[in-house]
LUMKEDREN-712916 format. One record per residue (C-alpha): residue in one letter; x, y negated, z. Coordinates in steps of 0.05 Angstrom, whole numbers, plus 5000, padded with zeros to 4 digits. Example, Ala and Ser with C-alpha at 12.3 -4.5 7.8 and 13.67 -1.06 7.14 Angstrom:
<nodes>
+-----+------+------+------+
: res :    X :    Y :    Z :
+-----+------+------+------+
:   a : 5246 : 5090 : 5156 :
:   s : 5273 : 5021 : 5143 :
+-----+------+------+------+
</nodes>
This chain:
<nodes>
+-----+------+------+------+
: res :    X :    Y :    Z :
+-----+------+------+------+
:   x : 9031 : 2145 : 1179 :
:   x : 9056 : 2096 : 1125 :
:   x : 9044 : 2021 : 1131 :
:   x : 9063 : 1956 : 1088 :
:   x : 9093 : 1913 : 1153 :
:   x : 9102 : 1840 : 1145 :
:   x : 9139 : 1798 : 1197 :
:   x : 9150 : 1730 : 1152 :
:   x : 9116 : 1690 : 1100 :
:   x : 9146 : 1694 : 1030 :
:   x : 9158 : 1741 : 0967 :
:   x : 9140 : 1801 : 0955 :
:   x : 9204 : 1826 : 0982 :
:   x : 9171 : 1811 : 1051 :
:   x : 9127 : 1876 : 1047 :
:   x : 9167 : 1936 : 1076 :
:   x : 9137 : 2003 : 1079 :
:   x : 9154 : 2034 : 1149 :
:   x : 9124 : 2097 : 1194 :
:   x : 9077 : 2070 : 1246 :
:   x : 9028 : 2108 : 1293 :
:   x : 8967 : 2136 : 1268 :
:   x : 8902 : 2093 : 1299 :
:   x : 8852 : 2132 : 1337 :
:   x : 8784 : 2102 : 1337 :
:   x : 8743 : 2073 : 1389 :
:   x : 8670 : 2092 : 1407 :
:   x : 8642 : 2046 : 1360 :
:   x : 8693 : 2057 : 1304 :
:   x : 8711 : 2112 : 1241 :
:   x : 8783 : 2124 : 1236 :
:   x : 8790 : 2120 : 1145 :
:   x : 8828 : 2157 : 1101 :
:   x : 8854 : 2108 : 1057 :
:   x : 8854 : 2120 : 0985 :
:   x : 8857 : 2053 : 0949 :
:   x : 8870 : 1987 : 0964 :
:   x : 8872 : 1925 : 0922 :
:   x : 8923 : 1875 : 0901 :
:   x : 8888 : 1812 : 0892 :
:   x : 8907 : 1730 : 0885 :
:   x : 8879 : 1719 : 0947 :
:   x : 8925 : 1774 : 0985 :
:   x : 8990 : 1742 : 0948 :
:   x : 8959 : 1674 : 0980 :
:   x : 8951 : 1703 : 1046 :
:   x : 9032 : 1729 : 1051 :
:   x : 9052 : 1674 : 1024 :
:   x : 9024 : 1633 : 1075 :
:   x : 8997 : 1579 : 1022 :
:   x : 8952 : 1537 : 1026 :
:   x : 8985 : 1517 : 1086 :
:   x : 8927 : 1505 : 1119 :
:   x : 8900 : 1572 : 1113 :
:   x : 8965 : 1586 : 1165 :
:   x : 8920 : 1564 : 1214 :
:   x : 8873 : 1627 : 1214 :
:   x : 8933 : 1658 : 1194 :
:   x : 8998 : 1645 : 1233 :
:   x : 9025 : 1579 : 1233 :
:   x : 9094 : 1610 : 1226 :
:   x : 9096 : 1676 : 1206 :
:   x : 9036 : 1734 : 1198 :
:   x : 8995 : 1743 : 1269 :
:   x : 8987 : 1814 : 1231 :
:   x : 9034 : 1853 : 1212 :
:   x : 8992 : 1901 : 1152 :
:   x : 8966 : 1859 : 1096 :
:   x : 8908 : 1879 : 1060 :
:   x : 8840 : 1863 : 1064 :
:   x : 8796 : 1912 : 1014 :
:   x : 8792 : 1984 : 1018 :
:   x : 8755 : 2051 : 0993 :
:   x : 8759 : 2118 : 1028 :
:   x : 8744 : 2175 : 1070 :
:   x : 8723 : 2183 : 1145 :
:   x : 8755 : 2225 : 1181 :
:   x : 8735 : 2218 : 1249 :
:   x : 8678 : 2178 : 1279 :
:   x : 8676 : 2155 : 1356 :
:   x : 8625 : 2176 : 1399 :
:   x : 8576 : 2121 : 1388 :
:   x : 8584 : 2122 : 1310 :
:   x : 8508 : 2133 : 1286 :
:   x : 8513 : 2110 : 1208 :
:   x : 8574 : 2158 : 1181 :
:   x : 8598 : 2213 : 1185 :
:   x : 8661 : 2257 : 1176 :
:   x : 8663 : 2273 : 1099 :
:   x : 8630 : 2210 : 1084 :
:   x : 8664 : 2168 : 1020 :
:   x : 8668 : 2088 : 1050 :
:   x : 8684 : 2019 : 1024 :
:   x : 8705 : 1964 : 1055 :
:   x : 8724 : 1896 : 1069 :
:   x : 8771 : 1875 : 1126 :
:   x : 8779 : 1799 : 1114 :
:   x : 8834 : 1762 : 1160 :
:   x : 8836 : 1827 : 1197 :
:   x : 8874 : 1850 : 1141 :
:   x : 8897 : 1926 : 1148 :
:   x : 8892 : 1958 : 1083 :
:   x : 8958 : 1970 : 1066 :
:   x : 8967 : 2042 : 1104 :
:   x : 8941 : 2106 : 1100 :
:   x : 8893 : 2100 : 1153 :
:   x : 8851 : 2042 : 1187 :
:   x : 8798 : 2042 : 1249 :
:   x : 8740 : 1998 : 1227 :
:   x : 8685 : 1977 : 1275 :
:   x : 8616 : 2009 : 1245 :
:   x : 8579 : 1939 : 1252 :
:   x : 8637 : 1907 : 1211 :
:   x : 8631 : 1904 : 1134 :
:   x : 8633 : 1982 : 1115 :
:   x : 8581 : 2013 : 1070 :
:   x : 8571 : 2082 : 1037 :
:   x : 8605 : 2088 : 0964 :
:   x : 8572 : 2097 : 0904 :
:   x : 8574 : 2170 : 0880 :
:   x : 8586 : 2153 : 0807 :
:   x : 8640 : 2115 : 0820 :
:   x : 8723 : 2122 : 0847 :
:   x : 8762 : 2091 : 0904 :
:   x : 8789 : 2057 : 0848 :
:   x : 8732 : 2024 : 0826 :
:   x : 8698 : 2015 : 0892 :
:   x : 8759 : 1981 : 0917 :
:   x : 8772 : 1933 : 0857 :
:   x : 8709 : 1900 : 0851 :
:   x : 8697 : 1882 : 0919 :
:   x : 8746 : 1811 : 0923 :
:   x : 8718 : 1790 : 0849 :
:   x : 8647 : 1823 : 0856 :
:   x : 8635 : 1798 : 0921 :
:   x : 8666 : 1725 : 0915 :
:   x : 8630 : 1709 : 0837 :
:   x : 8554 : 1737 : 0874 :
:   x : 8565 : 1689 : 0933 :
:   x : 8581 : 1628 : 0881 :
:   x : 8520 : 1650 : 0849 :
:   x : 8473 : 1660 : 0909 :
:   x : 8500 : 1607 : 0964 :
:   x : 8523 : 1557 : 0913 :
:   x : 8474 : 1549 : 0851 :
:   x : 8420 : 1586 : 0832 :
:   x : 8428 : 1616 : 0759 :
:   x : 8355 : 1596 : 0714 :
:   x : 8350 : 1654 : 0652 :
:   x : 8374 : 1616 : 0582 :
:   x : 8429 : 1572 : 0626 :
:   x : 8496 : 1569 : 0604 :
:   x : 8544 : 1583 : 0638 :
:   x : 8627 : 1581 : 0631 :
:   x : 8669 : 1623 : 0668 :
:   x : 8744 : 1595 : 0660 :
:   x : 8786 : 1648 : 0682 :
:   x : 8749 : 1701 : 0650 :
:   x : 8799 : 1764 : 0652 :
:   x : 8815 : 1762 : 0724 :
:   x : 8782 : 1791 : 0780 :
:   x : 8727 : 1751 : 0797 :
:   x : 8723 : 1729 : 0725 :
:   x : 8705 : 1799 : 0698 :
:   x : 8652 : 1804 : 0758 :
:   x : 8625 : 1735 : 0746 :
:   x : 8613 : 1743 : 0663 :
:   x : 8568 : 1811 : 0685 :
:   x : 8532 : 1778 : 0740 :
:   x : 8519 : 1721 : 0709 :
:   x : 8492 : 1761 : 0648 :
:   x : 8452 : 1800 : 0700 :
:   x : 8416 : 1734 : 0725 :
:   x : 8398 : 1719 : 0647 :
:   x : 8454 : 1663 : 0628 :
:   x : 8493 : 1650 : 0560 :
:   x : 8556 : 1659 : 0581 :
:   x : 8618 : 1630 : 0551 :
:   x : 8688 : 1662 : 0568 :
:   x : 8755 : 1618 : 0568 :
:   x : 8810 : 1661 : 0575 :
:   x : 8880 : 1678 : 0520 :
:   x : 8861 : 1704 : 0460 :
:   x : 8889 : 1777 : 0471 :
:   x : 8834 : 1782 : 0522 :
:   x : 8773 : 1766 : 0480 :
:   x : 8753 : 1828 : 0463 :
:   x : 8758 : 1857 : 0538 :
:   x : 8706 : 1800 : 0551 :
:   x : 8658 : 1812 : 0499 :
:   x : 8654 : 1882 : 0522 :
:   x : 8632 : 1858 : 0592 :
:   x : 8586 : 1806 : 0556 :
:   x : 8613 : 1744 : 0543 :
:   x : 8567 : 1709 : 0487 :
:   x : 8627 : 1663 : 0461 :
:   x : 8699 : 1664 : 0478 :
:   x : 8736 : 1602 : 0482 :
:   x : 8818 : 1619 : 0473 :
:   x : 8854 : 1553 : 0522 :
:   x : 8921 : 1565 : 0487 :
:   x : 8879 : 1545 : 0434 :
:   x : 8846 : 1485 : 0467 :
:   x : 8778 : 1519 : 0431 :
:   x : 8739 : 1482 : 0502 :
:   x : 8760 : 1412 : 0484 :
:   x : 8749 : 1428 : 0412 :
:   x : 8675 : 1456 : 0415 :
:   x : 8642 : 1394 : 0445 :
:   x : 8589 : 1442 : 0479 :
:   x : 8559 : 1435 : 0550 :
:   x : 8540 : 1484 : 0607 :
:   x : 8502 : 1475 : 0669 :
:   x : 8549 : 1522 : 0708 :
:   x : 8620 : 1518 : 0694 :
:   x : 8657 : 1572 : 0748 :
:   x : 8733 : 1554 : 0743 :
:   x : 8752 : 1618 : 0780 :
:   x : 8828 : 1611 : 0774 :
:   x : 8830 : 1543 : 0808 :
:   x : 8867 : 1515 : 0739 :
:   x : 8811 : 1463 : 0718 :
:   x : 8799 : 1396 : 0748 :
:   x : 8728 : 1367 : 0772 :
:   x : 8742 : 1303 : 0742 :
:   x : 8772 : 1329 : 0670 :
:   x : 8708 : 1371 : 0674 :
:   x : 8660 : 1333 : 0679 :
:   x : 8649 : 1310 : 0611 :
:   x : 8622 : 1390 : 0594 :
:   x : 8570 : 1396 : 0655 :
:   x : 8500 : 1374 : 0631 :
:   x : 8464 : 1317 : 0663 :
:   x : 8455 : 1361 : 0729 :
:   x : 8507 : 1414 : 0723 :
:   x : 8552 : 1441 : 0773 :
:   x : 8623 : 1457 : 0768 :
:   x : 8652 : 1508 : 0826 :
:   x : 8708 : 1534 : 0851 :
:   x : 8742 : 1582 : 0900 :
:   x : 8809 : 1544 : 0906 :
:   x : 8805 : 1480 : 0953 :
:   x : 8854 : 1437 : 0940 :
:   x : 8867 : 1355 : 0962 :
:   x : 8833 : 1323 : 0905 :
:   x : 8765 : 1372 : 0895 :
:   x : 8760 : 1357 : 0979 :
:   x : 8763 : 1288 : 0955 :
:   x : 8710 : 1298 : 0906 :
:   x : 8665 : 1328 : 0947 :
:   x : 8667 : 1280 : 1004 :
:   x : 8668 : 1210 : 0963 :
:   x : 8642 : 1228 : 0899 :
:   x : 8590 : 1286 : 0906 :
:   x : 8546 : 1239 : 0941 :
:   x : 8537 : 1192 : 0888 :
:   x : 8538 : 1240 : 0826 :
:   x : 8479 : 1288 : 0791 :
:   x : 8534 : 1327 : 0780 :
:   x : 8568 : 1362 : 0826 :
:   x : 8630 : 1398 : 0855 :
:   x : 8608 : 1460 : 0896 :
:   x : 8679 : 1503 : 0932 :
:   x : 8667 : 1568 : 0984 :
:   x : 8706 : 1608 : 1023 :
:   x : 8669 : 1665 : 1015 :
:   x : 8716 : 1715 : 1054 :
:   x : 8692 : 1662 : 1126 :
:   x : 8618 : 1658 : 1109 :
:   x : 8576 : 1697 : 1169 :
:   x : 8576 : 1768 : 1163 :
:   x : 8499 : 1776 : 1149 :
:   x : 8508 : 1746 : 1089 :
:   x : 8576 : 1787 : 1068 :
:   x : 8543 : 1849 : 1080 :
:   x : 8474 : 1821 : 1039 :
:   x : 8529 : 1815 : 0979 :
:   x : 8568 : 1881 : 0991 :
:   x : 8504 : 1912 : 0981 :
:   x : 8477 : 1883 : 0927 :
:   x : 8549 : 1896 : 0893 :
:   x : 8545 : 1969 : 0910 :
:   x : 8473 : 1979 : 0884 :
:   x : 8492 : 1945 : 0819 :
:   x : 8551 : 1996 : 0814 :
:   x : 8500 : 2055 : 0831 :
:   x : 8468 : 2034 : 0767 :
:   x : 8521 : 2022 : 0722 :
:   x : 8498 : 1950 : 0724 :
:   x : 8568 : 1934 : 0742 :
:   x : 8641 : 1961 : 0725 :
:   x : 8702 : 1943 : 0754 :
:   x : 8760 : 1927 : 0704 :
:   x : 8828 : 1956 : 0723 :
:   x : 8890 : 1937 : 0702 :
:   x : 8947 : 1967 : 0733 :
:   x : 8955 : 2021 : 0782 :
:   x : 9012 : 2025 : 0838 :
:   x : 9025 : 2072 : 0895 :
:   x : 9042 : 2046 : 0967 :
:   x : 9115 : 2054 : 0958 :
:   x : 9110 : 2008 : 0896 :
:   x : 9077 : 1952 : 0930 :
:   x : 9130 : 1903 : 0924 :
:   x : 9118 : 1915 : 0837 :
:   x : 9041 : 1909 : 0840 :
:   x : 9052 : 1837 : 0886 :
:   x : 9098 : 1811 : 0830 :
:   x : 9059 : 1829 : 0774 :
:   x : 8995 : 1791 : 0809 :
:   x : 9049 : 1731 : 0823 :
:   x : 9067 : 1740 : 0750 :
:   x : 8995 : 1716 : 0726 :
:   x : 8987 : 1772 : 0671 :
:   x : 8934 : 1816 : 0706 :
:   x : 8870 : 1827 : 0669 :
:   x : 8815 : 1856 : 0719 :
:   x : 8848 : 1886 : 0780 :
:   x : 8905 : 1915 : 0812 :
:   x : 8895 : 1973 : 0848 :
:   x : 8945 : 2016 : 0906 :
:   x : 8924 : 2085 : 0901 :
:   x : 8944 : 2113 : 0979 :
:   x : 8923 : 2175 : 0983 :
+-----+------+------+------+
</nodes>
């Protein structure tokens, strides 16, 4: 079968595409037909090797695996012996985490590991795209805070992945929610239901003078301290990117403040709760509660593109590797 192999930290000229065995599943696992994967910043994080510290779940030196990859949609098609959920036939999702494995045409994945049924209404497209941004914005806003109808929320960021998952869950919870994103985007997030779009080539944040009791920097490009001055009395400001300062923050500062500085890494939380969110993202899809933006679509052999156009910073939504 056909693999992305990577055997060093660095660009996207690290990725390789080479013929590897097929897996064959154990008596607890399904053997996937993979049909999509995703491209995501967390991905061009992970072969990178940066944060550095991350290298220590990682690889301190170069990739303890070789396939990259960590999100997934598909087909089984076989099951092992002691597979009692799925079946042969049966369209999957799925999220690997530091297991990676997602670039290739075909992955064993343990039944008790984060794999669900897909949505009939949807693609492997879809399924596959919103599970990094769907996943990571519902654990912000179940773990973290706890979203009151008529709040207002801001959701810097707004056109990426988790930032075009955050504006609908957030609406979905009841909040105002303001977008901050470049102006050709505006539009794209009033369809998903931004109230009020903020344009930050524009510096329209700094401008407005308005204040939110969530702000969700999703893109890691705000600081806590800059910040503060548009978080109400109580609000909370939170982040997925954890970086020297906001650690700072959050162990000298948090203490003494009302308001406060809240980072996750959702992709290590336990796996009761992963699952609890993979769920609720996939019952949200069955309704149409939920859509995943895509951007861009690459196939396998074009991974090397689809990692410099994430590195680029342009993507709107997701980036999606159609396999199969």
């Amino acid at each position: 079968m056909k693999s992305i192999i990577v055997n060093a930290y660095g660009g996207p000229e690290v990725m390789k595409l080479e013929n590897v065995e097929k897996p064959t599943p154990k008596s607890n696992e399904l053997l996937i037909k993979i049909e999509a994967t995703s491209v995501t910043a967390a991905t061009t994080m992970m072969r990178t090797g940066t944060p550095y510290f991350g290298r220590l779940f990682l690889g301190l030196t170069k990739p303890k695996v070789k396939t990259p990859g960590t999100d997934l949609a598909g087909t089984v098609e076989a099951v092992g012996a002691d597979v009692k959920d799925f079946k042969v036939g049966d369209k999957v999702m799925a999220a690997t985490d530091l297991k990676c494995g997602a670039y290739a045409e075909y992955i064993c994945i343990g039944e008790d590991e984060l794999i669900i049924h897909q949505p009939e209404n949807i693609t492997a497209n879809e399924a596959t795209g919103i599970i990094d941004g769907g996943v990571t914005a519902l654990a912000f806003f179940t773990d973290q805070v706890t979203i009151e109808p008529g709040q207002k929320v801001l959701i810097n960021g707004a056109s990426g992945s988790i930032g075009t998952a955050a504006i609908q869950l957030a609406k979905e919870f009841g909040a105002e929610v303001t977008a901050v994103c470049s102006g050709k985007n505006a539009e794209l997030v009033k369809e998903l239901g931004a109230n009020q779009v903020f344009d930050y080539t524009k510096n329209e944040l700094e401008k407005s003078g308005q204040t939110f009791d969530i702000i969700f920097d999703t893109v890691g490009k705000l600081s806590f301290r800059k910040s503060k001055k548009y978080l109400t009395a109580k609000g909370a400001f939170l982040t997925p990117v954890l970086e020297m300062g906001a650690l700072m923050t959050m162990l000298f500062i948090n203490p003494f403040s009302k308001k406060k500085l809240k980072f996750a890494a959702t992709g290590m939380r336990k796996q009761d709760l992963r699952m609890r969110d993979l769920l609720k993202i996939r019952d949200l899809l069955a309704t149409n509660k939920l859509k995943t933006v895509i951007d861009k679509v690459y196939s396998l052999e074009e991974m090397q593109e689809a990692h410099k156009y994430v590195d680029s910073g342009r993507k709107r939504g997701n980036v999606i590797i159609k396999v199969a």
